[in-house]
C-alpha positions as a Markdown table, in Angstrom:
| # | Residue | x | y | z |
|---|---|---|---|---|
| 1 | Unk | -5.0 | -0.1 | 0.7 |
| 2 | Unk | -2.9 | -3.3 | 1.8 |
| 3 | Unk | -2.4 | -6.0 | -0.5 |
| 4 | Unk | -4.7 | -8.0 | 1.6 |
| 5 | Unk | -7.8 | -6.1 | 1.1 |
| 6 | Unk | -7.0 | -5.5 | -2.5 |
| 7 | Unk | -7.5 | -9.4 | -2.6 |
| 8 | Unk | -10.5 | -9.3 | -0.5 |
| 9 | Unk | -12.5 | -6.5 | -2.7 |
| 10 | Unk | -11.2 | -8.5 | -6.1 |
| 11 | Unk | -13.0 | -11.8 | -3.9 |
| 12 | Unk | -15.2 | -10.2 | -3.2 |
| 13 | Unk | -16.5 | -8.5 | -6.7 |
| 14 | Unk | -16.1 | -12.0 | -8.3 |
| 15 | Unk | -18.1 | -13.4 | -6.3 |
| 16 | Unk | -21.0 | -10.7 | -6.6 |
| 17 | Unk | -20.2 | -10.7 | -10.5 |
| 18 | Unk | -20.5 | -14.1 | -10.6 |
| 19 | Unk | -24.1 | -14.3 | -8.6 |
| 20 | Unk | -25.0 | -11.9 | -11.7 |
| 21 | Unk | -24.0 | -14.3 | -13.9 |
| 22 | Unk | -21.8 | -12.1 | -15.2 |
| 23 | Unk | -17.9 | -12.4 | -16.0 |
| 24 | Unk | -15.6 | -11.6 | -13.2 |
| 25 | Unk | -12.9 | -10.4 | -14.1 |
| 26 | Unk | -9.3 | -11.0 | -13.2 |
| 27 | Unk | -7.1 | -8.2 | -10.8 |
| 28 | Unk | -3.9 | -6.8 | -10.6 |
| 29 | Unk | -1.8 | -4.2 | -9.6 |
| 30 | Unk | -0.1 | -1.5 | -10.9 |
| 31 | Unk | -1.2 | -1.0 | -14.6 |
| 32 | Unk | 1.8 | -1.9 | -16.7 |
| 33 | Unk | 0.9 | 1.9 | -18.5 |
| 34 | Unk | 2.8 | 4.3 | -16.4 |
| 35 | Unk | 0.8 | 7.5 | -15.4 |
| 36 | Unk | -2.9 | 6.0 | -15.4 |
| 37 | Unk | -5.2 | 4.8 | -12.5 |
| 38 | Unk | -7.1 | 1.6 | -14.2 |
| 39 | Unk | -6.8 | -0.1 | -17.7 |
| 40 | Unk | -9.0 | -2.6 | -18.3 |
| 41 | Unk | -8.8 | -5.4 | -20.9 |
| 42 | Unk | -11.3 | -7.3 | -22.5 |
| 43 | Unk | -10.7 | -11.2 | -23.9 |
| 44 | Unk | -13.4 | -13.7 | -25.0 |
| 45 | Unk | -14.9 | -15.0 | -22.0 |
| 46 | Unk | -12.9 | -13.0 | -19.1 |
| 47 | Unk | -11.1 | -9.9 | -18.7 |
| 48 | Unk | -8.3 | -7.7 | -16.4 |
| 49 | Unk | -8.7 | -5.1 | -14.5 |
| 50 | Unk | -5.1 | -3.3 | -13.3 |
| 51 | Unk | -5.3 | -0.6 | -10.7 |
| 52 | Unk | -3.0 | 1.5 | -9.3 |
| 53 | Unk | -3.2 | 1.3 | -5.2 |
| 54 | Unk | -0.5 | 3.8 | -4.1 |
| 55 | Unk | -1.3 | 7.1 | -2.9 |
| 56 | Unk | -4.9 | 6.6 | -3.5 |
| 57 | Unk | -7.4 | 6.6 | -1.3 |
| 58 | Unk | -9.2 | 3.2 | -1.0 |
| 59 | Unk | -12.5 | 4.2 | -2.0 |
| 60 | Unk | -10.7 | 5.5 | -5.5 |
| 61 | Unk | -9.3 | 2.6 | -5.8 |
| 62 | Unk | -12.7 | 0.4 | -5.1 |
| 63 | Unk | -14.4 | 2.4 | -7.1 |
| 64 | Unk | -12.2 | 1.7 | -10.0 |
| 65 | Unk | -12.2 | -1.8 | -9.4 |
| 66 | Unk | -15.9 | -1.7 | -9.4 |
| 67 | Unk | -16.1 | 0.3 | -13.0 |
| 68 | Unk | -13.9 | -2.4 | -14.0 |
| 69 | Unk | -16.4 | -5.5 | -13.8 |
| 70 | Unk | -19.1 | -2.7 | -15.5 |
| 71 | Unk | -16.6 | -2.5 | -18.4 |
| 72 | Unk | -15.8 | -6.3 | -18.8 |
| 73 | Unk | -19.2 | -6.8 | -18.8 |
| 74 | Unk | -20.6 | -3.9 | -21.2 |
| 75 | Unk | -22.8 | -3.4 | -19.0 |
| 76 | Unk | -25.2 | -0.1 | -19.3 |
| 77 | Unk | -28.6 | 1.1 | -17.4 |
| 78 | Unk | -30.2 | 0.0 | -15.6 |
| 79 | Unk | -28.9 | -3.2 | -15.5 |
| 80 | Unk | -24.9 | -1.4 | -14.8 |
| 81 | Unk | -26.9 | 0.7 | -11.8 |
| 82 | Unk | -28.1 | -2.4 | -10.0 |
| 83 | Unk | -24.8 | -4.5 | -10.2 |
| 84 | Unk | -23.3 | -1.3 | -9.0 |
| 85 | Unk | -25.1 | -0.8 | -6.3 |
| 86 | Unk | -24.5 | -4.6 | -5.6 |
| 87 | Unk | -20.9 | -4.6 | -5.9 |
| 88 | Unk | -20.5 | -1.5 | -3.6 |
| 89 | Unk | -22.7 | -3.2 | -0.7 |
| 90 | Unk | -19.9 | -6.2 | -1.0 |
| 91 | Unk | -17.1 | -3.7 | -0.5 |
| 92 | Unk | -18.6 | -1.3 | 1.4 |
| 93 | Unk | -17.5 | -3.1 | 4.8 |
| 94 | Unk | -14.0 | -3.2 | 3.5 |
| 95 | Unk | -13.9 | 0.6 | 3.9 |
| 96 | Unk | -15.0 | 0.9 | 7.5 |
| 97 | Unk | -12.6 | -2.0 | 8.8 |
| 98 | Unk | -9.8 | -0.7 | 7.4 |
| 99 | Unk | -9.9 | 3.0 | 8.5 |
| 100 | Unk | -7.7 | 2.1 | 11.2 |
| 101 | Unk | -5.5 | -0.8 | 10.4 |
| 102 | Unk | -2.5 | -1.3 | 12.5 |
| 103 | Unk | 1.0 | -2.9 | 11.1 |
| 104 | Unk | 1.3 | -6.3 | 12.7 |
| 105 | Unk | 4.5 | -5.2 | 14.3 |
| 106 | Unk | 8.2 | -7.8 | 13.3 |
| 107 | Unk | 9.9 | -9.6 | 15.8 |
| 108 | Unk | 13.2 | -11.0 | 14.5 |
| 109 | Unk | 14.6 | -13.5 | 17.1 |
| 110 | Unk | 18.4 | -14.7 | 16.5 |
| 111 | Unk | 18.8 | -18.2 | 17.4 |
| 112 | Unk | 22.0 | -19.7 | 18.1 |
């Protein structure tokens, strides 16, 4: 996943989150805890959501995202089923536009 859409999906889910009227969360990557996928913590009105992109397949790390605004939230059923569902029809295009995403390709020019 490029940095890029990592921004777009945490847009993305804030802005979904937010149509909830729910808390949308802050996101970053890596986790400062080496070894784990996602931490997520929780402060008075707002939270972060870390999540390792690396070697992981995008929808892993969408999906993780995605948990992420559940947990912030404390959200359980139904409600956490219908802001799911909501939150993966934001991102969803995210995964089919990015299965094949070519490098811009560098030009260095020297100039005299």
């Amino acid at each position: 996943m490029s940095n890029t859409a990592f921004v777009e999906a945490a847009n993305l889910l804030g802005v979904v989150a937010t149509r909830f009227g729910l808390i949308a969360p802050g996101f970053r990557t890596p986790p400062r805890i080496v070894g784990v996928q996602r931490t997520v913590r929780r402060r008075p009105g707002g939270g972060l959501v870390a999540v390792a992109v690396k070697q992981r397949p995008m929808a892993a790390v969408l999906a993780d995202m995605i948990d992420g605004v559940i947990v912030v939230n404390e959200l359980a059923p139904p409600e956490s089923d219908t802001v799911r569902a909501a939150l993966w029809s934001a991102v969803t295009p995210l995964l089919t536009s990015s299965i094949v995403t070519p490098k811009a390709s560098r030009h260095v020019q020297r100039v005299a």
